[in-house]
TORDOTOR-640595 format. One line per 4 residues: number of its first residue (from 1); for each residue x, y, z of C-alpha. Coordinates in pm, whole numbers, plus 50000, padded with zeros to 5 digits. Layout:
// residues N
NUM = X,Y,Z ~ ... $
// end
This chain:
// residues 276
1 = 47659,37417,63068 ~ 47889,37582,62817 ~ 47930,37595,62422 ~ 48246,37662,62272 $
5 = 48270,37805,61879 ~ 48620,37819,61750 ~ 48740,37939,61375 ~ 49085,37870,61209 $
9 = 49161,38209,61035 ~ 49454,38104,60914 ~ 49731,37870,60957 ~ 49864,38066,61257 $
13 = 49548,38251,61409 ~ 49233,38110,61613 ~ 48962,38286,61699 ~ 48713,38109,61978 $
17 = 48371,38244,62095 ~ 48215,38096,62435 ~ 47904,38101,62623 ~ 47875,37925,62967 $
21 = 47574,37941,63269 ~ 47681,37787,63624 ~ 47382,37816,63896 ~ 47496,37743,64261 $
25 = 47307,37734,64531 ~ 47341,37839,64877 ~ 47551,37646,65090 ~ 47430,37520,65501 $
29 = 47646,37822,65674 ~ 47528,38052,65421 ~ 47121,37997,65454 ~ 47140,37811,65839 $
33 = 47382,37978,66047 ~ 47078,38174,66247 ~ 47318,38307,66552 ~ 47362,38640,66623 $
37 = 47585,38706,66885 ~ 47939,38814,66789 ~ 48068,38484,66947 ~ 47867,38224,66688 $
41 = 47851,38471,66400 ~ 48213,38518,66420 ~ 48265,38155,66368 ~ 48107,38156,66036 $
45 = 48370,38278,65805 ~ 48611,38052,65567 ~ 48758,38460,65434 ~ 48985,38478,65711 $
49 = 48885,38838,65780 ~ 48728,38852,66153 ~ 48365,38963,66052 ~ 48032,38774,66155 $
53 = 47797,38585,65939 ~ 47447,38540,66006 ~ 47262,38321,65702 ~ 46938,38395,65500 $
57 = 46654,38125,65511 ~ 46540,38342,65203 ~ 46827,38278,64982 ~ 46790,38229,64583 $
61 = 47058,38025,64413 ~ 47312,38235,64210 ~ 47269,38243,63822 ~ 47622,38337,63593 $
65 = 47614,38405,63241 ~ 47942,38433,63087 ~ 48001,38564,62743 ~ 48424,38505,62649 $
69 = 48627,38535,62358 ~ 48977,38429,62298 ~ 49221,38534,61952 ~ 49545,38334,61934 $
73 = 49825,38324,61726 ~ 50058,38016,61723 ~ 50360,37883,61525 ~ 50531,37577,61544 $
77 = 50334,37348,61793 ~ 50464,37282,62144 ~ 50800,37427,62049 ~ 50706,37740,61863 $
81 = 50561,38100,61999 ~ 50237,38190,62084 ~ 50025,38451,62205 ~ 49645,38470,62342 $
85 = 49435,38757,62456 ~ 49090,38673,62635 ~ 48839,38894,62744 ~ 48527,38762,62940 $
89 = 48241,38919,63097 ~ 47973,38764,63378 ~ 47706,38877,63433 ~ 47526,38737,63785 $
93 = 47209,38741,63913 ~ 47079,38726,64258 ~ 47463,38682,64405 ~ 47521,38600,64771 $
97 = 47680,38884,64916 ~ 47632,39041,65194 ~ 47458,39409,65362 ~ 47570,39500,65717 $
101 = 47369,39449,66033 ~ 47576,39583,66314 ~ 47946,39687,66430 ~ 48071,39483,66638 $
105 = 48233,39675,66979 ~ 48479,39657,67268 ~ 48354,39634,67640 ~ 48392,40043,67609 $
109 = 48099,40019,67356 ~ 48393,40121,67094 ~ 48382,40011,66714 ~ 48630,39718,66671 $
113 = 48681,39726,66318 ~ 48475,39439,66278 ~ 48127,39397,66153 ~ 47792,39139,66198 $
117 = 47733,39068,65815 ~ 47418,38882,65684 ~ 47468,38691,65335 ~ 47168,38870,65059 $
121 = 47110,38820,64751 ~ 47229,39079,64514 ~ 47297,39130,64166 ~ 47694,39189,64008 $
125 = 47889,39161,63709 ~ 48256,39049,63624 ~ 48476,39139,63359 ~ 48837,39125,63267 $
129 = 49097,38987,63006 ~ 49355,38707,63012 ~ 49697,38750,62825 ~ 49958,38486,62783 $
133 = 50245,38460,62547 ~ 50562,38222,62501 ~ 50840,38277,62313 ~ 51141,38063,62241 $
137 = 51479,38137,62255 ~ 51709,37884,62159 ~ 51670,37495,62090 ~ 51987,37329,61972 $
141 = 52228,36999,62135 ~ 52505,37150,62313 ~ 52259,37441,62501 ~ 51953,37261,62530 $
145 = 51658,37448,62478 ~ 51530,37762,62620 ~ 51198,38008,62607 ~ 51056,38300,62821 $
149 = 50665,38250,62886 ~ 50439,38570,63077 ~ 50077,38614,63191 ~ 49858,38898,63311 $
153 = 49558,38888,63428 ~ 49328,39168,63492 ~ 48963,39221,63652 ~ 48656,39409,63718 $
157 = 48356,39260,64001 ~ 48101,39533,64079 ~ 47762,39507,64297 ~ 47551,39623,64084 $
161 = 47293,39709,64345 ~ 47542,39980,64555 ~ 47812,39985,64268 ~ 48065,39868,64539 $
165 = 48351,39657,64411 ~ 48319,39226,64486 ~ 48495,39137,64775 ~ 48809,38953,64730 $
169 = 48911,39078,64372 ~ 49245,38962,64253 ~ 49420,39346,64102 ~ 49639,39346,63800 $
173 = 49901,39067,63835 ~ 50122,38899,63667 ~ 50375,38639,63597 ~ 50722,38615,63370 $
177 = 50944,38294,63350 ~ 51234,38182,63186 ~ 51301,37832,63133 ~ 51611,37595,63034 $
181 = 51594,37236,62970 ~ 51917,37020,62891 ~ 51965,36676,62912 ~ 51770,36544,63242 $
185 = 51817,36916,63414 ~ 51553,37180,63366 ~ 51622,37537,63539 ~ 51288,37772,63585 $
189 = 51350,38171,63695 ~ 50986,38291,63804 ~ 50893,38687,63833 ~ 50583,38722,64004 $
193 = 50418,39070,64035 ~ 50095,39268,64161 ~ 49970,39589,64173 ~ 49808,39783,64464 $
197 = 49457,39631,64566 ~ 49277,39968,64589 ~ 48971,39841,64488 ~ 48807,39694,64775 $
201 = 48455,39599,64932 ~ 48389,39861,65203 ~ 48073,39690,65385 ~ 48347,39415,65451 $
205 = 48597,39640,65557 ~ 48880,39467,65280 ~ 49208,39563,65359 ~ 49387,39782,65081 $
209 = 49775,39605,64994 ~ 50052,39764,64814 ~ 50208,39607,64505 ~ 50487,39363,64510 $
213 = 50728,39221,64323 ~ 50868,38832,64396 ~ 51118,38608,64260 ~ 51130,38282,64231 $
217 = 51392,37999,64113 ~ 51406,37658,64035 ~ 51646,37340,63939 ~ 51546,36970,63860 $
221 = 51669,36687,63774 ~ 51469,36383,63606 ~ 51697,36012,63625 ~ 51491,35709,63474 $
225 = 51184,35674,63697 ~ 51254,35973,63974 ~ 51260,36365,63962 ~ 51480,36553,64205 $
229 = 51410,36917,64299 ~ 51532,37233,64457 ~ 51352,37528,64468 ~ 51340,37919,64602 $
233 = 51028,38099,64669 ~ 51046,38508,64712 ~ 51431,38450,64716 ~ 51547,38810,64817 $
237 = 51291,38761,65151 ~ 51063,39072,64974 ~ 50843,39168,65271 ~ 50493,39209,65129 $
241 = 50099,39182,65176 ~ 49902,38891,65002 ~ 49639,39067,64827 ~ 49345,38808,64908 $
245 = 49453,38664,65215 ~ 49231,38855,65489 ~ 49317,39008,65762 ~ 49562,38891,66061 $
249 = 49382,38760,66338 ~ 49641,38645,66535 ~ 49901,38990,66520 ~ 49545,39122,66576 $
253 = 49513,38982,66951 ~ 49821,38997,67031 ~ 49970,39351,66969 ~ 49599,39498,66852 $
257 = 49694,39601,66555 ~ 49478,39553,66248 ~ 49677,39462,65926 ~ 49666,39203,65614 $
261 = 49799,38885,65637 ~ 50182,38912,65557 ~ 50277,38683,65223 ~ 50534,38429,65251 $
265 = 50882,38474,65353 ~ 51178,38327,65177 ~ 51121,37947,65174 ~ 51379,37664,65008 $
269 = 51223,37361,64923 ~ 51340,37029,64849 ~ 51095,36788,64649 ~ 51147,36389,64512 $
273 = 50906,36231,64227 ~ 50901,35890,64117 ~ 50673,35744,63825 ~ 50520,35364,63805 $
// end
């Protein structure tokens, strides 16, 4: 459920006030899964990060409050500038997380890295702020029309029962693009950016990535019914780690070293659309 109060301050400025309250309740892997060898608990894990799960019979649903705000400024409609800032903060209680029930070890008896996990219920809180801005640049017949857009994003989980930080928690990112439209063509430039995830769960043992920087490009053509595209994702081949996508299993057992999943290489991409 959610309720949404928004005030016109003036022509150009909106101020909106939310309240929302999801409950979700535990899932079969999360309250069944009963095995506890590293085998069967190891197969209970959609985070990609080579821990065990063992479920909770005891489980509570979780309960989120969230309290949000949002102050806008706008001019011109759909062609004019804007900005937004949003803040938010959640507050959850009972959240499934997890507290440790064994290391898991080589045929030496040696620590592996890995861990036996069993989901609890815990308490934690969320917070962070949204801003988003777009600006125009030029809109006339011979040069089409052109406007650079950015985001950020920024945000806080804590367990409030150990004060450890939420497991998989995005860091400070960030997105700026500049985009051309003439005639049926439409270009899009795309810099994508994080910052180093240093904030990580430790019962988990979440790997810690190093900031990046990506670009991306675009070109597309629309002709009556169909869309044409080409596109370029981390064009300069940046070599980087994904900030939320687990560990590497497979470099894991085959060289035995533990590391984050890379991120993408360089990729081209060709893409056709057609309306009816």
């Amino acid at each position: 459920g959610s309720a949404l109060l928004r005030y016109d301050l003036s022509g150009i400025a909106t101020l909106e006030l939310g309240y929302a309250r999801k409950v979700r309740s535990p899932n079969i892997y999360e309250r069944y899964t009963w095995g506890r060898g590293a085998m069967s608990s190891s197969m209970i894990g959609w985070f990609g990060d080579g821990n065990g799960y063992v479920g909770n019979l005891n489980l509570k649903p979780e309960k989120a409050d969230t309290i949000s705000a949002a102050f806008t400024l706008s001019d011109g409609g759909d062609e004019g500038w804007s900005f937004k800032i949003a803040p938010y903060y959640t507050r959850v209680n009972d959240y499934i997380d997890v507290v440790k029930l064994q290391d898991f070890t080589d045929m030496m008896g040696m620590p592996t890295g890995f861990v036996q996990l069993q989901f609890a219920n815990q308490d934690a809180e969320i917070y962070g702020i949204d801003v988003s801005g777009v600006v125009p640049l030029w809109s006339n017949d011979r040069f089409g029309k052109g406007r650079i857009s950015a985001k950020a994003s920024w945000l806080r989980g804590q367990n409030k029962s150990d004060g450890a930080s939420l497991y998989h928690q995005m860091p400070l990112s960030g997105t700026v693009s500049l985009e051309h439209s003439l005639d049926g063509f439409e270009t899009r430039i795309d810099f994508t950016w994080a910052a180093d995830k240093d904030r990580v769960d430790p019962t988990r043992n979440e790997p810690r990535t190093k900031g990046y920087a990506l670009l991306d490009a675009q070109v597309a053509y629309s002709w009556k019914n169909y869309r044409f595209m080409l596109s370029a994702e981390n064009l300069f081949d940046k070599a980087y780690y994904a900030p939320l996508g687990g560990t590497s299993l497979g470099d894991y057992n085959a060289t035995g070293v533990l590391r984050p999943v890379p991120g993408r290489g360089r990729s081209i991409n060709l893409g056709l659309g057609a309306k009816f």
